[in-house]
PDB file with one MODEL, atoms N, CA, C and O in Angstrom:
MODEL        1
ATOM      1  N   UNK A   1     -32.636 -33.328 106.355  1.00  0.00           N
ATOM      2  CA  UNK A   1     -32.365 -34.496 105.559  1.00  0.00           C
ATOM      3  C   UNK A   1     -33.662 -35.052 104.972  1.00  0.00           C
ATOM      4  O   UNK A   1     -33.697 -35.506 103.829  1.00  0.00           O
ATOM      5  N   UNK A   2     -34.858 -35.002 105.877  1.00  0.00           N
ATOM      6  CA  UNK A   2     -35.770 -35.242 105.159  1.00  0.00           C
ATOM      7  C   UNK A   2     -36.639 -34.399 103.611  1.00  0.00           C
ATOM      8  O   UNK A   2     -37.232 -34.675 102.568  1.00  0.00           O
ATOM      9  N   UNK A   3     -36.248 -33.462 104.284  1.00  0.00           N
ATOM     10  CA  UNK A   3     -36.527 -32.371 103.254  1.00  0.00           C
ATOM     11  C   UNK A   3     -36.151 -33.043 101.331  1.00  0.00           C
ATOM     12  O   UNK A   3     -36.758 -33.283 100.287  1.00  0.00           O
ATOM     13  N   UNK A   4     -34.526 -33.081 101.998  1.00  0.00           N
ATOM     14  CA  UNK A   4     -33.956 -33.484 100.410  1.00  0.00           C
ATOM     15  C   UNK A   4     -34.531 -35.052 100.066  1.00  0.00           C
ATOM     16  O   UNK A   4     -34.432 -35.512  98.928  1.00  0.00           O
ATOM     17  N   UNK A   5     -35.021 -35.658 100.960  1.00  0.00           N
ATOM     18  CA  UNK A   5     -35.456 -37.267 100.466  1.00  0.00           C
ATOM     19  C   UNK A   5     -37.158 -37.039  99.470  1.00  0.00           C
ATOM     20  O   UNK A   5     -37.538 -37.758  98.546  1.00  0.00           O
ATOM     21  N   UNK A   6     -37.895 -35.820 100.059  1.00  0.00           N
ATOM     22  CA  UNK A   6     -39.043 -35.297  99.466  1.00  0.00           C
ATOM     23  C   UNK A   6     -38.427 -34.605  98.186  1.00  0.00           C
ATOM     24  O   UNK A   6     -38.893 -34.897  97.084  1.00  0.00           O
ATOM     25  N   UNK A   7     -37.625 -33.897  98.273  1.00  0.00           N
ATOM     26  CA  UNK A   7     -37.101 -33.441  97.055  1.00  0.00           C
ATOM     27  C   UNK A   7     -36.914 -34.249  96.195  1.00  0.00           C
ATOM     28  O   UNK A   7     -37.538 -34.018  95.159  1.00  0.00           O
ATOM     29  N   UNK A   8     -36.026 -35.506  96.201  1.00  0.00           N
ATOM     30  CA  UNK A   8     -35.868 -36.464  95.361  1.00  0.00           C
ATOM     31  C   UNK A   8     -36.879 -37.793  95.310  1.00  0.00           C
ATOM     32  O   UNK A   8     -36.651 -38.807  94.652  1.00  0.00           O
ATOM     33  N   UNK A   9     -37.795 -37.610  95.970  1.00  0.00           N
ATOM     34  CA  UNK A   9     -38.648 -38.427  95.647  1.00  0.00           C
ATOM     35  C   UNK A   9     -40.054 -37.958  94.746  1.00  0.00           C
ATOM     36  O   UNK A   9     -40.809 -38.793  94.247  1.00  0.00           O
ATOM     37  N   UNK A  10     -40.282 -36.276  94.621  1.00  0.00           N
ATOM     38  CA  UNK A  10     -40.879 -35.713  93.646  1.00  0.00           C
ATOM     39  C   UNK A  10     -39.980 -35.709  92.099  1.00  0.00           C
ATOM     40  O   UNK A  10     -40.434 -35.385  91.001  1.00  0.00           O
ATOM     41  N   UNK A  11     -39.046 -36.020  92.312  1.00  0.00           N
ATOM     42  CA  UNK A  11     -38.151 -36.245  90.793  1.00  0.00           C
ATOM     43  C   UNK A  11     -37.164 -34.962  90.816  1.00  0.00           C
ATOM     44  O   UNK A  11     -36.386 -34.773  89.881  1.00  0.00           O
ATOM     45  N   UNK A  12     -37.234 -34.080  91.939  1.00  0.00           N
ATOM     46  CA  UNK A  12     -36.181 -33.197  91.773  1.00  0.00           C
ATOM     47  C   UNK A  12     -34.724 -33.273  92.632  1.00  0.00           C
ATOM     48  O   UNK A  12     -34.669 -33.594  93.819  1.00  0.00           O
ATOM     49  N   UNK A  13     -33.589 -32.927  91.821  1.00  0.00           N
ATOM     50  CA  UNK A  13     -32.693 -33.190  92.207  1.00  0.00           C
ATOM     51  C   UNK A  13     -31.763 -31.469  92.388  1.00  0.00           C
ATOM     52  O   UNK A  13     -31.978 -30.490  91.673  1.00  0.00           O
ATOM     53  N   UNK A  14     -30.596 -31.556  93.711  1.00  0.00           N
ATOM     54  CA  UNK A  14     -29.642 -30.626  93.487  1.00  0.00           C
ATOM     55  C   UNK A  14     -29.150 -30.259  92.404  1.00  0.00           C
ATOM     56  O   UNK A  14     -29.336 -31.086  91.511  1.00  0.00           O
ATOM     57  N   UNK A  15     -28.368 -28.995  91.981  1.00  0.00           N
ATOM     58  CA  UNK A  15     -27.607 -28.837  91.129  1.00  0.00           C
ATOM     59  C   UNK A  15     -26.224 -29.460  91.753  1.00  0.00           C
ATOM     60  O   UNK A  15     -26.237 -29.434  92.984  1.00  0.00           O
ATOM     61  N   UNK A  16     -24.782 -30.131  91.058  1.00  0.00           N
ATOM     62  CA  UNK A  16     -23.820 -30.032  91.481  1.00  0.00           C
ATOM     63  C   UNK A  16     -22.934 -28.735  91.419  1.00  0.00           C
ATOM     64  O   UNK A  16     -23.224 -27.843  90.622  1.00  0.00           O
ATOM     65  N   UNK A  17     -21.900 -28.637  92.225  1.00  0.00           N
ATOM     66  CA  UNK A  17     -21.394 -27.379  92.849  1.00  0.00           C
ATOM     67  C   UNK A  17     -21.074 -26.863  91.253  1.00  0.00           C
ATOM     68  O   UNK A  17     -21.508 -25.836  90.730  1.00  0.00           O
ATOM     69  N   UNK A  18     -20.280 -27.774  90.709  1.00  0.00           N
ATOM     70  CA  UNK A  18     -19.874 -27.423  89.458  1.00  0.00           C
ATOM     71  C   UNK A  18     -21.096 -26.281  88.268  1.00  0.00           C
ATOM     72  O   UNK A  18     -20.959 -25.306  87.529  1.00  0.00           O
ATOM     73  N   UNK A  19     -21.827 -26.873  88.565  1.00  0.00           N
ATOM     74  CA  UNK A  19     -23.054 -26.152  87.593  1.00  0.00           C
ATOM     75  C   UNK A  19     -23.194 -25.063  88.145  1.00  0.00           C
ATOM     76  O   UNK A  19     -23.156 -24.076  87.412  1.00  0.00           O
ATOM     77  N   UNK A  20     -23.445 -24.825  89.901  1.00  0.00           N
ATOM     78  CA  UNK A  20     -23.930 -23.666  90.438  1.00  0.00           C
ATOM     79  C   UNK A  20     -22.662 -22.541  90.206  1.00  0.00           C
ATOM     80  O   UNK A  20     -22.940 -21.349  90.328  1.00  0.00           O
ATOM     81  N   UNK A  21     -21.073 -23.002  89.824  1.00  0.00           N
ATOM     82  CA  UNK A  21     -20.437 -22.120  89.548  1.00  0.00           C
ATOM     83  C   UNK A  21     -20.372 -21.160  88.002  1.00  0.00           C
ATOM     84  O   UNK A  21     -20.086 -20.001  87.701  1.00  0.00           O
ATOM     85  N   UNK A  22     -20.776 -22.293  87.344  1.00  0.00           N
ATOM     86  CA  UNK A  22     -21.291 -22.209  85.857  1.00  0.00           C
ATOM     87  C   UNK A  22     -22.180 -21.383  85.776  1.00  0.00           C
ATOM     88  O   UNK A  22     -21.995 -20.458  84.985  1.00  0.00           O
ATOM     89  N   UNK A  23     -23.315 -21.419  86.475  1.00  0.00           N
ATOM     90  CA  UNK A  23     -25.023 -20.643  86.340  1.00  0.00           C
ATOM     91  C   UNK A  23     -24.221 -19.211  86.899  1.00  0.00           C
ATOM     92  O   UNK A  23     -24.631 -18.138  86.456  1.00  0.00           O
ATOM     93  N   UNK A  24     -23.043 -19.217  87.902  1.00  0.00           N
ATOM     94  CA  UNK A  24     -23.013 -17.751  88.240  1.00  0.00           C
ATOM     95  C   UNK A  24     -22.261 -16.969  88.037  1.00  0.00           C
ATOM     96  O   UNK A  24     -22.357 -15.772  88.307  1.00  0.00           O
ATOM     97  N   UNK A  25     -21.124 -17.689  87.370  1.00  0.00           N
ATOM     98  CA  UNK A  25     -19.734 -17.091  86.675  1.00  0.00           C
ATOM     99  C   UNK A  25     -19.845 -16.702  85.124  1.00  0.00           C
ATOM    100  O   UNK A  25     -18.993 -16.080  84.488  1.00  0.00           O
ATOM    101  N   UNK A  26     -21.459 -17.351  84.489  1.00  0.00           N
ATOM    102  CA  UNK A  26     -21.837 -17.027  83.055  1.00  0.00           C
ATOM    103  C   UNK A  26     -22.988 -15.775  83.367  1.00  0.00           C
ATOM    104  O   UNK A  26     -23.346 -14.931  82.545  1.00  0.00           O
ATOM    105  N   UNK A  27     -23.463 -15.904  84.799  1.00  0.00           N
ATOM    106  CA  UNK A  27     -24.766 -14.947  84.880  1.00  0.00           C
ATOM    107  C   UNK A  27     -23.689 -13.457  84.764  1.00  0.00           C
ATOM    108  O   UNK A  27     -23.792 -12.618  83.869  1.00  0.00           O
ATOM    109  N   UNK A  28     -22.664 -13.411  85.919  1.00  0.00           N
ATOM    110  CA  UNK A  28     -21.543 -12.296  85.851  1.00  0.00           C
ATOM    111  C   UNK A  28     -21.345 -11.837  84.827  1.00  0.00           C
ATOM    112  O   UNK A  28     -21.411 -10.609  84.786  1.00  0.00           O
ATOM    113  N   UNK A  29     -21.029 -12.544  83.593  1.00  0.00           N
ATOM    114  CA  UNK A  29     -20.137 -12.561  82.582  1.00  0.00           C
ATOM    115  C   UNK A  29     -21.566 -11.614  81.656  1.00  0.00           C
ATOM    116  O   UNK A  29     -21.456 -10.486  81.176  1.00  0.00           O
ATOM    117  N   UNK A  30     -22.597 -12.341  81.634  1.00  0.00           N
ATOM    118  CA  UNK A  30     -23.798 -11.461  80.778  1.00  0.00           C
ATOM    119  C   UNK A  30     -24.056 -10.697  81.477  1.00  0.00           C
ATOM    120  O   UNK A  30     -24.499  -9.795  80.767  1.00  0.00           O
ATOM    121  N   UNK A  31     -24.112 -10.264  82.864  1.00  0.00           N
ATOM    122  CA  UNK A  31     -24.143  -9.087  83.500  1.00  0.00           C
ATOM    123  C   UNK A  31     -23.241  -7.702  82.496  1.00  0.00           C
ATOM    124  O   UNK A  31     -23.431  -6.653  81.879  1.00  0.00           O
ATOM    125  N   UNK A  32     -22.327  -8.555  82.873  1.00  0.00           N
ATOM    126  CA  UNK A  32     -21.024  -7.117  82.529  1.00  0.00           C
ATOM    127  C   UNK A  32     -21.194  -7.131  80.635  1.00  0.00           C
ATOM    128  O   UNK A  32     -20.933  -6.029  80.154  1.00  0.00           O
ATOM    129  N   UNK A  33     -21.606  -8.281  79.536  1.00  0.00           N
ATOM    130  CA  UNK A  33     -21.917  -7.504  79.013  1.00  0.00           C
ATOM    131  C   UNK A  33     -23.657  -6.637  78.522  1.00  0.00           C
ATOM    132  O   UNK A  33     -24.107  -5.840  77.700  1.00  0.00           O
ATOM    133  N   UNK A  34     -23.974  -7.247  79.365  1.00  0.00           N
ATOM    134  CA  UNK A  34     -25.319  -5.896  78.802  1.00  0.00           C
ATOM    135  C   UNK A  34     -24.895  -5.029  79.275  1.00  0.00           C
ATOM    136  O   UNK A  34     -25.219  -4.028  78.636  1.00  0.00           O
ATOM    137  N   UNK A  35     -24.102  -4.729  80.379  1.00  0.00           N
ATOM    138  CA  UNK A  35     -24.059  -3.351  80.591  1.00  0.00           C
ATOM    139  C   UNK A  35     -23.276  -2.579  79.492  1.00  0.00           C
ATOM    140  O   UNK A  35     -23.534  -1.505  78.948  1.00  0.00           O
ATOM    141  N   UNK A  36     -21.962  -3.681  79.282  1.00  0.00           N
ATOM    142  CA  UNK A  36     -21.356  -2.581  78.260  1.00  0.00           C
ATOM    143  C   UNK A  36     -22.207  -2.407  77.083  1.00  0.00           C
ATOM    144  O   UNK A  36     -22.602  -1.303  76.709  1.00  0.00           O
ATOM    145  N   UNK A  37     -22.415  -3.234  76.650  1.00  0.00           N
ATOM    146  CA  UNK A  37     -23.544  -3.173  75.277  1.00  0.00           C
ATOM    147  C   UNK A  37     -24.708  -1.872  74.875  1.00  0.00           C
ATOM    148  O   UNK A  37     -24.892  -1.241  73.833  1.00  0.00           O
ATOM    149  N   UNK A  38     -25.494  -1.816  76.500  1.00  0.00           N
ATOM    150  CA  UNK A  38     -26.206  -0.534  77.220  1.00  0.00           C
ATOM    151  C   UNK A  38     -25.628   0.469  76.772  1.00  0.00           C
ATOM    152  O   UNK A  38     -26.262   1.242  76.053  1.00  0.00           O
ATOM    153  N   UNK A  39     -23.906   0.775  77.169  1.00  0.00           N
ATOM    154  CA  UNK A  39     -23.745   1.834  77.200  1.00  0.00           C
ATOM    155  C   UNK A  39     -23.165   2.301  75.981  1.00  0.00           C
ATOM    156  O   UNK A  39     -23.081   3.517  75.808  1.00  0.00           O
ATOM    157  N   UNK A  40     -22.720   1.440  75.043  1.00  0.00           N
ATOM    158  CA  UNK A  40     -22.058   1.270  73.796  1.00  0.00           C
ATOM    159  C   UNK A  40     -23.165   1.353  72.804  1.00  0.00           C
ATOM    160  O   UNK A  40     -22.851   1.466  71.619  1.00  0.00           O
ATOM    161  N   UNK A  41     -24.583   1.304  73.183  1.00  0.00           N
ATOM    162  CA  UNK A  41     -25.396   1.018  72.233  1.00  0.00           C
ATOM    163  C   UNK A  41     -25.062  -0.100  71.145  1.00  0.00           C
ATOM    164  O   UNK A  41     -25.221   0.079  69.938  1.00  0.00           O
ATOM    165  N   UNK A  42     -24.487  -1.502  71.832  1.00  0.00           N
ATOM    166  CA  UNK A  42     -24.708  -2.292  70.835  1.00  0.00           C
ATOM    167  C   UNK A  42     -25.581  -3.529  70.963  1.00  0.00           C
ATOM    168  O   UNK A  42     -25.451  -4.427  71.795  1.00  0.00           O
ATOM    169  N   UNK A  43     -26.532  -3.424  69.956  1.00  0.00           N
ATOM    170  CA  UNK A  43     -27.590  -4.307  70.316  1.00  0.00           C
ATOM    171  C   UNK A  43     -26.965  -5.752  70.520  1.00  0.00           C
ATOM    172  O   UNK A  43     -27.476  -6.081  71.590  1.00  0.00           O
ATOM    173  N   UNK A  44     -26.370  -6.528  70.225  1.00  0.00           N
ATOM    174  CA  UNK A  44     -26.422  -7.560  69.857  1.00  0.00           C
ATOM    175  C   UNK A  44     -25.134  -8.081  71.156  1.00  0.00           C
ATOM    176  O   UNK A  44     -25.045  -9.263  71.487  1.00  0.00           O
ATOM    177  N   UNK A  45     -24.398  -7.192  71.650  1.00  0.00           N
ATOM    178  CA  UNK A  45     -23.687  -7.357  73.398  1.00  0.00           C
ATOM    179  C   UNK A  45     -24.586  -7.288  73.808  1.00  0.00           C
ATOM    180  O   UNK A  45     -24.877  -8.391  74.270  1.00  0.00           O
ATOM    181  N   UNK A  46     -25.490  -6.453  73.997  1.00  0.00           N
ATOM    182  CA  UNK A  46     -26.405  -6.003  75.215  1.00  0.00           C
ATOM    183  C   UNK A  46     -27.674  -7.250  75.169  1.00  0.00           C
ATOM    184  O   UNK A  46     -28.240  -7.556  76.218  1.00  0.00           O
ATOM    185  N   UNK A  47     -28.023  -7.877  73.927  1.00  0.00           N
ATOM    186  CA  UNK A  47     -28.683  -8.875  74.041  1.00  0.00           C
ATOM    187  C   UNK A  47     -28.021 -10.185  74.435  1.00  0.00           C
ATOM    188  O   UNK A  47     -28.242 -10.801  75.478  1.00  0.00           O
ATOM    189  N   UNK A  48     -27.410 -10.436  73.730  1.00  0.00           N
ATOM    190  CA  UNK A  48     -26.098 -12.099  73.915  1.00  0.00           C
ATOM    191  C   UNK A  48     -25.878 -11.708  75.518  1.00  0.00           C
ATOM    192  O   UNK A  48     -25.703 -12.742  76.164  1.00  0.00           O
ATOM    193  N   UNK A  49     -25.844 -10.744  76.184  1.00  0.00           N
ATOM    194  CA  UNK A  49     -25.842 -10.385  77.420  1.00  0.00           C
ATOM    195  C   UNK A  49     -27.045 -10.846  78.572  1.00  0.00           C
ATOM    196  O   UNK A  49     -26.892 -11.221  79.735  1.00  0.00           O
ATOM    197  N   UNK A  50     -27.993 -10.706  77.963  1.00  0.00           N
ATOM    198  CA  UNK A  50     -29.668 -10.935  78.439  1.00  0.00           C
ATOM    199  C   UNK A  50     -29.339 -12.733  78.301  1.00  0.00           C
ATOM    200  O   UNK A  50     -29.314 -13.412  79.327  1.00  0.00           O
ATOM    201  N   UNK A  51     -29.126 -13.292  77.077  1.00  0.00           N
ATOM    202  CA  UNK A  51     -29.263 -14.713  76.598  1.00  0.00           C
ATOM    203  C   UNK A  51     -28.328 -15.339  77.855  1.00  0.00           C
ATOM    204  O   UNK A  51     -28.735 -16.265  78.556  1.00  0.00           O
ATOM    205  N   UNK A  52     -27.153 -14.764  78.016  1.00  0.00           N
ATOM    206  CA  UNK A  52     -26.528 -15.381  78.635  1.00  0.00           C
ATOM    207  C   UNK A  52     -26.591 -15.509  80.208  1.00  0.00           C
ATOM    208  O   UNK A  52     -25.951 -16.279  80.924  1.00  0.00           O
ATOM    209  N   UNK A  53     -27.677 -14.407  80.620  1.00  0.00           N
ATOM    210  CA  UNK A  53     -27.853 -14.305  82.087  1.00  0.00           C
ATOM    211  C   UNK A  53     -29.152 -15.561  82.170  1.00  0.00           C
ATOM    212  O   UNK A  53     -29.550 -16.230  83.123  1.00  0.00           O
ATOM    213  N   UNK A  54     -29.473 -15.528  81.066  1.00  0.00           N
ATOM    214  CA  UNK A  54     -31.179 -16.564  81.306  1.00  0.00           C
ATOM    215  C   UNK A  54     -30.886 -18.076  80.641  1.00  0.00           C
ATOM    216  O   UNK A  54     -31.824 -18.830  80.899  1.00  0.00           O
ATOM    217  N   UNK A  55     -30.264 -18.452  80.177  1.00  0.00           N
ATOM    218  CA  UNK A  55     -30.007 -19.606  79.295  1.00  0.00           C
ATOM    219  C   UNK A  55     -29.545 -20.829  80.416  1.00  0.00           C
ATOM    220  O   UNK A  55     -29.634 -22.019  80.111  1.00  0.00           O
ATOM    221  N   UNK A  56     -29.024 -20.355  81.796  1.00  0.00           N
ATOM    222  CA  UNK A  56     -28.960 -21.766  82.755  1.00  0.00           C
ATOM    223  C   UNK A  56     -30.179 -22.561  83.365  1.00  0.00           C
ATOM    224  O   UNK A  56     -30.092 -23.571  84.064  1.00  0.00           O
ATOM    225  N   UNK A  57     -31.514 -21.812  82.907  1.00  0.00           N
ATOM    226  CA  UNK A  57     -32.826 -22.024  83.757  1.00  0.00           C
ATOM    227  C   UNK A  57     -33.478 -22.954  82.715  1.00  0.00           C
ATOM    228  O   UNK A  57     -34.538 -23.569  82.826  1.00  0.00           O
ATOM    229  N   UNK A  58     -32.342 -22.914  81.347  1.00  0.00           N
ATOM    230  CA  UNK A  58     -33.314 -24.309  80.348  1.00  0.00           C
ATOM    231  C   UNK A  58     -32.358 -25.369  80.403  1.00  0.00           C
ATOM    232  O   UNK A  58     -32.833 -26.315  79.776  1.00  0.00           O
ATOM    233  N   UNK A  59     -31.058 -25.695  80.933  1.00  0.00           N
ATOM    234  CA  UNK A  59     -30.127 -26.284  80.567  1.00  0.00           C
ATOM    235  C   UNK A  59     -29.890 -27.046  81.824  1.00  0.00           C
ATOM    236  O   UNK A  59     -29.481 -26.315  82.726  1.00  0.00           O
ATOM    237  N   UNK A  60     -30.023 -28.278  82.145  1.00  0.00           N
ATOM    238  CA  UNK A  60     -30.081 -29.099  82.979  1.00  0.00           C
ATOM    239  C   UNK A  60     -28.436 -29.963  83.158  1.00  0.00           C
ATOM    240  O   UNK A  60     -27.875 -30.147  84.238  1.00  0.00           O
ATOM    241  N   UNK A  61     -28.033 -30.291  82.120  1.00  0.00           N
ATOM    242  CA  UNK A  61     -26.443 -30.516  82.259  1.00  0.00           C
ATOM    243  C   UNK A  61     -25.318 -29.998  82.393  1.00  0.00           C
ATOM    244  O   UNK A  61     -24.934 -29.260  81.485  1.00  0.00           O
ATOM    245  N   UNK A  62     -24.431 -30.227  83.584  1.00  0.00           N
ATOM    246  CA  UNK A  62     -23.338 -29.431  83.389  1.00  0.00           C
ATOM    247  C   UNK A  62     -22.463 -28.953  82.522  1.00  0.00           C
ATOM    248  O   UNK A  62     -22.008 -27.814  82.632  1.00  0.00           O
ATOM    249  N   UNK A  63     -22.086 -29.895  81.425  1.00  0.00           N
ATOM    250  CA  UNK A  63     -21.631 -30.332  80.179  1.00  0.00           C
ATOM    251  C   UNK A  63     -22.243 -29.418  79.173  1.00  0.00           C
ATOM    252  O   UNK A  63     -21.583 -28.899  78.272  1.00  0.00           O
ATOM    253  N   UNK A  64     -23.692 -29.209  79.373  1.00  0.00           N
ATOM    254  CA  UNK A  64     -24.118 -28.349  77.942  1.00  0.00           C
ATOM    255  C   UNK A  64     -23.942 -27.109  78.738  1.00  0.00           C
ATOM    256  O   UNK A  64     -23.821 -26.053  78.116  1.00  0.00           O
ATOM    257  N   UNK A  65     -23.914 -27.101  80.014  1.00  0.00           N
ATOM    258  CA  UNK A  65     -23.959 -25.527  80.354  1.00  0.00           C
ATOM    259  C   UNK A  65     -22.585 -24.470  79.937  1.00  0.00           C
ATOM    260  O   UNK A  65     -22.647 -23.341  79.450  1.00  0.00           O
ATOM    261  N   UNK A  66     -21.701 -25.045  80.209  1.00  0.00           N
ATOM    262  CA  UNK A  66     -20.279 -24.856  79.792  1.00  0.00           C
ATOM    263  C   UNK A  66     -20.233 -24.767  78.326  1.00  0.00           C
ATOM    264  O   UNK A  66     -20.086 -23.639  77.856  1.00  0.00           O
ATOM    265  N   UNK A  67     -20.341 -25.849  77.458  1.00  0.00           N
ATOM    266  CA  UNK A  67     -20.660 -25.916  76.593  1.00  0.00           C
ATOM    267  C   UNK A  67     -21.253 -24.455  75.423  1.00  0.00           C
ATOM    268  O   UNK A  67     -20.570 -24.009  74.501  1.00  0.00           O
ATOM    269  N   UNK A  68     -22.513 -24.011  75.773  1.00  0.00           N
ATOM    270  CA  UNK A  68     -23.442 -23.180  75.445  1.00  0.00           C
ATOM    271  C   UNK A  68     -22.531 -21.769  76.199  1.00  0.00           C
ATOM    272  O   UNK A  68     -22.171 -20.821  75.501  1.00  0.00           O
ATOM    273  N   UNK A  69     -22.283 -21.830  77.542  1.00  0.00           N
ATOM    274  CA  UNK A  69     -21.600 -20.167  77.923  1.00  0.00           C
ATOM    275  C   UNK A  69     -20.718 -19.641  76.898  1.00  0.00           C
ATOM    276  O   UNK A  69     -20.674 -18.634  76.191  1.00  0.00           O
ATOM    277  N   UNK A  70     -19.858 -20.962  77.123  1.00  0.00           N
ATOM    278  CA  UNK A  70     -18.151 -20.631  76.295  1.00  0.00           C
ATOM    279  C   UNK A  70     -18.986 -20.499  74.963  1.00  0.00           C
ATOM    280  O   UNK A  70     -18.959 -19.344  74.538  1.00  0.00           O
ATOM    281  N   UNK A  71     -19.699 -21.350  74.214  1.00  0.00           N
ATOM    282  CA  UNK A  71     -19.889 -20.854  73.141  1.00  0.00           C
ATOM    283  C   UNK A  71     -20.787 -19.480  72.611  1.00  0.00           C
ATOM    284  O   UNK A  71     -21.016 -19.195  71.435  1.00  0.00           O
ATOM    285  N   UNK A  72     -21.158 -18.832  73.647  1.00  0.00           N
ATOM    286  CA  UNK A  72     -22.071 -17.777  73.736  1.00  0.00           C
ATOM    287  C   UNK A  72     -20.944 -16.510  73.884  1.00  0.00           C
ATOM    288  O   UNK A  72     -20.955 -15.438  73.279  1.00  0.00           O
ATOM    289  N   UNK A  73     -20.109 -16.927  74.747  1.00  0.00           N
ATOM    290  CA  UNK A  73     -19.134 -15.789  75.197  1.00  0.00           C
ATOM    291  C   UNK A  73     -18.192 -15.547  73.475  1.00  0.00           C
ATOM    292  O   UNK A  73     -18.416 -14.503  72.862  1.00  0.00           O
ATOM    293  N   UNK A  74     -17.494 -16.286  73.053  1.00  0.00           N
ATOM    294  CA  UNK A  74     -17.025 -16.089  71.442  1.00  0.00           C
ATOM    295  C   UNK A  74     -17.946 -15.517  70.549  1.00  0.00           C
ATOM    296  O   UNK A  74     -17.626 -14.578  69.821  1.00  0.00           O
ATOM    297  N   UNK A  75     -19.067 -16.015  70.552  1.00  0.00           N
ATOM    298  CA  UNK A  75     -20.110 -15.593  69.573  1.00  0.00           C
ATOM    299  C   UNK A  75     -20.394 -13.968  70.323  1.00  0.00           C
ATOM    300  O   UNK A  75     -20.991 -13.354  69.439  1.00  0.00           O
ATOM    301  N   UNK A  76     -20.256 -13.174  71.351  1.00  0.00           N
ATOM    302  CA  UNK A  76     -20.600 -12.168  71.271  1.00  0.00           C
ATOM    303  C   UNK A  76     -19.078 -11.546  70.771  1.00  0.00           C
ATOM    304  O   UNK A  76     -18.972 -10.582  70.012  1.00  0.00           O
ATOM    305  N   UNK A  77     -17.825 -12.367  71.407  1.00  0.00           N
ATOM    306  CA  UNK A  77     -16.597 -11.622  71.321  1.00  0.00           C
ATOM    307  C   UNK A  77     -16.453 -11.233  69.829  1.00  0.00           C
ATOM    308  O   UNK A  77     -15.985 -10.140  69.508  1.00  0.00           O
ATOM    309  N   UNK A  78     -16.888 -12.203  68.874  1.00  0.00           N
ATOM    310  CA  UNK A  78     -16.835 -12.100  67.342  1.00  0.00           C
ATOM    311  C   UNK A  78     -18.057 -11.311  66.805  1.00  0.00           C
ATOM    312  O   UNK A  78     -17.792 -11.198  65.609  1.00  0.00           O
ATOM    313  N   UNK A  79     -18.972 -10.843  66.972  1.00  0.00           N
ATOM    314  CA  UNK A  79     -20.246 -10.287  66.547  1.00  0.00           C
ATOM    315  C   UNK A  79     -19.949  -8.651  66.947  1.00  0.00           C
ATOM    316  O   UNK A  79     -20.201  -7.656  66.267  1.00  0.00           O
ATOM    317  N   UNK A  80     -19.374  -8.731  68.188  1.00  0.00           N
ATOM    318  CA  UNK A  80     -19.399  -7.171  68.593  1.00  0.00           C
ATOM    319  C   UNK A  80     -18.955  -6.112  67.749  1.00  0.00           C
ATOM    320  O   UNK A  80     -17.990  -6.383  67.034  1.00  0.00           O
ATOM    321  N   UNK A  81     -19.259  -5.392  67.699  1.00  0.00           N
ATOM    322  CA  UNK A  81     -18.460  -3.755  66.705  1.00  0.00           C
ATOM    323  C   UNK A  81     -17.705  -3.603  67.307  1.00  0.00           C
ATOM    324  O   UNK A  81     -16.918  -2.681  67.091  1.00  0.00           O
TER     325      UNK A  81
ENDMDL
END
């Protein structure tokens, strides 16, 4: 308990559960597509794939995180060959 009172007294705070499902159900999601992308040779899955595994480590709100996945996940569904 003390631990987390040092934590929040340097200015850092938990993620809520909600986000940590977000950061790992969008990391999955760009997992599976770079791979297909990899194997499909299509650049632009296999990248939107990369974006989407790394894009929770700038995004501090739950709201934009969701936000930015879902809108990342269409933008590859519509771009793909």
């Amino acid at each position: 308990m003390d631990e987390l009172k040092n934590l929040q007294s340097m200015g850092l705070t938990l993620p809520s559960p909600a986000y940590l499902f977000g950061a790992i159900l969008f990391g999955i999601i760009g997992f599976a597509a770079y791979r297909y992308g990899k194997k499909a040779s299509d650049i632009v899955t296999k990248w939107g794939g990369i974006v989407l595994m790394l894009y929770p480590y700038a995004i501090s709100e739950t709201w934009q995180l969701y936000a930015a996945g879902f809108g990342l996940c269409i933008g590859i569904y519509i771009l793909r060959r």
